[in-house]
C-alpha positions, 0 to 999 in steps of 0.5 A, a space after each residue: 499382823 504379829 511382826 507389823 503390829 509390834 508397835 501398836 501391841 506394845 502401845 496397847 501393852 502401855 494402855 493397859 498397864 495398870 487397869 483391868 480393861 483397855 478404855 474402849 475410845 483407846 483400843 478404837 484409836 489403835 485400830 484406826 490407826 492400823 486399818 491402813 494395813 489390815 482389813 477392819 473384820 481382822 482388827 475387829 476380832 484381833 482387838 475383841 471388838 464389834 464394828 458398831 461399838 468401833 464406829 461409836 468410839 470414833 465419832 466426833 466428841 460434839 455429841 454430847 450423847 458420845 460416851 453414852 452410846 459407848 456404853 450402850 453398845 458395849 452393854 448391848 453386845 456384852 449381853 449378847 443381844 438380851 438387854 432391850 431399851 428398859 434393861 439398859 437404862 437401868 444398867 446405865 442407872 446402877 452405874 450412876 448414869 441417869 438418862 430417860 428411857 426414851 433417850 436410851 431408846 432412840 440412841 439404840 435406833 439410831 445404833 441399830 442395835 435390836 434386841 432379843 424377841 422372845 418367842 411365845 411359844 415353847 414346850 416343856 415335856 410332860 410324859 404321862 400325867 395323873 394326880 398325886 398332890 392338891 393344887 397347894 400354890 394356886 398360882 400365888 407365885 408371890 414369896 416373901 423370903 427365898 426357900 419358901 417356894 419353889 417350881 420345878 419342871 423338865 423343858 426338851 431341847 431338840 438340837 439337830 436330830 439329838 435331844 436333851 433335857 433340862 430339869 431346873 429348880 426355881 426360887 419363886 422369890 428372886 427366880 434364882 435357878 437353886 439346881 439343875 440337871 441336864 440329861 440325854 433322857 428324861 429318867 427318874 435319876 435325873 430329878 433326884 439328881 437335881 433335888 440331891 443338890 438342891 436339899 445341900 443347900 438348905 437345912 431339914 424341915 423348911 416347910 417350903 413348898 415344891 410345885 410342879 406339874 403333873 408329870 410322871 416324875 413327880 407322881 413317883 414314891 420316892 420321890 414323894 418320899 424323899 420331900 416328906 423325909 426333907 420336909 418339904 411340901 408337895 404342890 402340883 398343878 391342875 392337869 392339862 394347865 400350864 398357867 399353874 406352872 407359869 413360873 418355871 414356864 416362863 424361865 424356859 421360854 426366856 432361856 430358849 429365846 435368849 439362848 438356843 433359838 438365836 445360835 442355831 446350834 447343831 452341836 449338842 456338846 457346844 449348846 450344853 457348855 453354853 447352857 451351863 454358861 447361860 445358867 451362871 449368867 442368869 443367876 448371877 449377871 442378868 438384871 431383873 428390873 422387878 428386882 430394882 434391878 439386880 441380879 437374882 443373885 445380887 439380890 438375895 444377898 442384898 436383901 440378906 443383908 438388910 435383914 440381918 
């Protein structure tokens, strides 16, 4: 395709110059221009692009929806699946694009483009449990600033016949992950780890609260100890009710169901890079609509500002 194609890379080359990206109607017309020679799956992935955002730049420009379904499908694919009808059109509205959600909706049928189902059930892994600090949070999830509560639980993540462990902090305020650590055991190290670099951003004697469940970790003395050195308060839930940790239940649900269960990994090392990755995007690119539709990230800044 190298030699072939010399022409139509160099007019891609032209195309680009000056811009940050190739208009997606433009790489399409390339492509269709060389698919008389080369399969369409080579010129899919040669051009970086999915077949369905392809066949929705070329179709006759009568449509009035055209452009839109474009963008729809570039969003669609860009988030891998994990934007749905009311994540999409609120997309589409911090771009300046005001279409109702239903219209957003029966261009995606009409697309084919499903996303993500989350499943329901999921396992944080517990360890022993006993009880070593009151119930300060009792489900009160609501925090008026960041740094003024957070949750915290390790999830077990079973690829093939390995295991690995995620161990998070929380910002209930925006759902912003502060810390992790991602370990082959779930030991003692691991959660300090993640307080260590938790505590370097932000300064002694917050006050905030720290929930967790019960679990053999959080029971440890030092642990205790270093909160109270920290100035940290210590919440833990009700034995045996995961509702008084839902919070942080719920991101490990949603990062299972958006990540690990649609890749079908068999690749430990590969699943903790795209881990990692996941975490990047979750904080700083995937859209909230209880955060008017921001980013977690996006929106502490932009609520920072405001305050000050």
């Amino acid at each position: 395709m190298a030699q072939n194609g010399k022409c139509h890379t160099k007019k891609i080359e032209r195309l680009n110059s000056g811009r940050r990206e190739i208009r997606t109607r433009d790489k399409a017309r390339v492509i269709g221009e060389l698919r008389q020679k080369f399969s369409l799956q080579m010129l899919m992935k040669y051009f970086e692009m999915s077949s369905s955002t392809f066949y929705a730049a070329i179709k006759p420009k009568n449509n009035k929806y055209s452009q839109i379904e474009i963008r729809i499908t570039e969003l669609f694919h860009e988030h891998k699946g994990r934007y749905g009808v009311r994540r999409i059109t609120s997309q589409l509205r911090n771009e300046g694009i005001f279409i109702n959600h239903k219209t957003v909706h029966r261009l995606m049928q009409k697309l084919h483009l499903k996303s993500v189902q989350r499943r329901v059930k999921y396992r944080s892994y517990k360890g022993t449990v006993g009880k070593v600090a009151p119930n300060i949070l009792q489900r009160n999830f609501y925090a008026e600033k960041e740094n003024q509560k957070w949750t915290t639980d390790v999830t077990q993540i079973n690829i093939g016949e390995n295991k690995l462990y995620l161990s998070p902090i929380l910002d209930m305020y925006n759902g912003e992950i502060i810390s992790y650590n991602i370990s082959s055991r779930p030991d003692f190290a691991q959660v300090m780890d993640m307080l260590d670099k938790a505590f370097e951003k932000i300064p002694d004697g917050t006050r905030l609260i720290l929930h967790s469940d019960q679990g053999w970790q959080y029971q440890q003395r030092k642990y205790q100890e270093r909160l109270q050195q920290k100035g940290i308060i210590q919440s833990m839930s009700r034995k045996g009710n995961c509702l008084d940790n839902s919070v942080m239940e719920n991101w490990f649900g949603i990062m299972k169901s958006e990540l690990l269960y649609p890749n079908k990994y068999t690749d430990i090392e590969v699943f903790k890079k795209d881990l990692i990755d996941y975490i990047d995007y979750y904080n700083n690119r995937r859209i909230k609509l209880k955060l008017k539709g921001l980013s977690p990230v996006d929106y502490r800044t932009k609520s920072f500002k405001s305050v000050s």
